[in-house]
N, C-alpha and C positions, 0 to 999 in steps of 0.2 A: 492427507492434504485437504484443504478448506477451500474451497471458491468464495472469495470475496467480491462485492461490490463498492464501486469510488463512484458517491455521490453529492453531486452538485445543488445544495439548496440555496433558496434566497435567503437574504438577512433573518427577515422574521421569521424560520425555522428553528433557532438555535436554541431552542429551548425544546424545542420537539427532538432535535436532533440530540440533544445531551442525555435525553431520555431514553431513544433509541443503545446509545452507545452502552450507559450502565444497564439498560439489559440484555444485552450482549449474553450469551452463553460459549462463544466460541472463543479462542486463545486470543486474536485481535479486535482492536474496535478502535477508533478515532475520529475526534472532532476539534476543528481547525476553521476559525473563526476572522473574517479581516473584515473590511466596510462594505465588502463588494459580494461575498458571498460566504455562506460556510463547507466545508467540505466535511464529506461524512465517508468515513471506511469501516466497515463492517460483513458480516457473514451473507452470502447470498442467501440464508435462509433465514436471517431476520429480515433482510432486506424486501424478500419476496411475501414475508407476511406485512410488511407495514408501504408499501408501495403506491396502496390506493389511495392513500392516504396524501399524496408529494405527487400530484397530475402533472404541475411544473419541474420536475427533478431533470438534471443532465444527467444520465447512470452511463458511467465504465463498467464493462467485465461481461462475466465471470473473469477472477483476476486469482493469480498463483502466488500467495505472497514468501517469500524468500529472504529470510533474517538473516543478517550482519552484526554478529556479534562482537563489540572489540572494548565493554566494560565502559565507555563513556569518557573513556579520556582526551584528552585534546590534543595527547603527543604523535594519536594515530591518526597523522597527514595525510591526506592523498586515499584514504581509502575507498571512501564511496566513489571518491572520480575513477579511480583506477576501473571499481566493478559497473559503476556506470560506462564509462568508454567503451569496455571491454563487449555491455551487451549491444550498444550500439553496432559496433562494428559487425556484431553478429546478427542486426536488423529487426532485436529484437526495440519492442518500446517498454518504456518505464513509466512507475509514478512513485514515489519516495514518501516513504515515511517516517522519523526520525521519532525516537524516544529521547529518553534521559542518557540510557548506557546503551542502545541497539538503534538499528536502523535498518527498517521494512522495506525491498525493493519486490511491487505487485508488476508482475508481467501476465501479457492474454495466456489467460490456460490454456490455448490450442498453442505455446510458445515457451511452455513451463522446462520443459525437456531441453531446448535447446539453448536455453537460458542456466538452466543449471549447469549443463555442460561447458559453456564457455565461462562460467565463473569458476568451476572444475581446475579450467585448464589455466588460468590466469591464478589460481591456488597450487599447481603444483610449477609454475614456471616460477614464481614468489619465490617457492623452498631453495 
């Protein structure tokens, strides 16, 4: 497992922050761009080398990220609410991150354990 961080830059980062993400060495990286801010997820150990650099940054984490694999279709309803609800209930917190065919749910690594486990249990109550 990876510790990730979810960070919050201004607008005029997104080009720094595109750069961060394709050199990325770890299995995730993302950038998510609207008028108001970019958001950047990446490894806590790129993170930690490029830091000084974003005095202004909002940083989540260390963060346990936890893939939902279900191939991208759109016939699979209700998924992510199910495993989102499910870790609520269990107190944990989320941040979501969605691909093409996957979808990343990062919970606090002191939260990773008991995050999996209630996704566990709501995988084998499913069957």
């Amino acid at each position: 497992m990876h510790p990730y961080r979810v960070v919050g830059l201004v607008p005029g980062h997104y080009v720094a922050a595109l750069k961060l993400a394709s050199d990325e060495n770890g299995p995730l990286a993302s950038v998510l761009r609207d008028e108001d801010e970019v958001t950047l997820m990446l490894s806590d150990a790129t993170w930690s080398q490029a830091a000084t650099g974003f005095p202004d940054a909002l940083v989540s984490g260390p963060l346990c990220a936890i893939a939902l694999e279900v191939g991208g279709s759109l016939e699979a309803v209700g998924y992510l609410a199910a495993g989102v609800s499910r870790l609520a209930e269990a107190g944990v917190s989320v941040f979501v991150q969605c691909a093409y065919t996957d979808a990343v749910i990062l919970v606090p690594w002191d939260q990773a354990h008991a995050a999996r486990g209630a996704l566990e249990a709501l995988i084998e109550e499913s069957s």
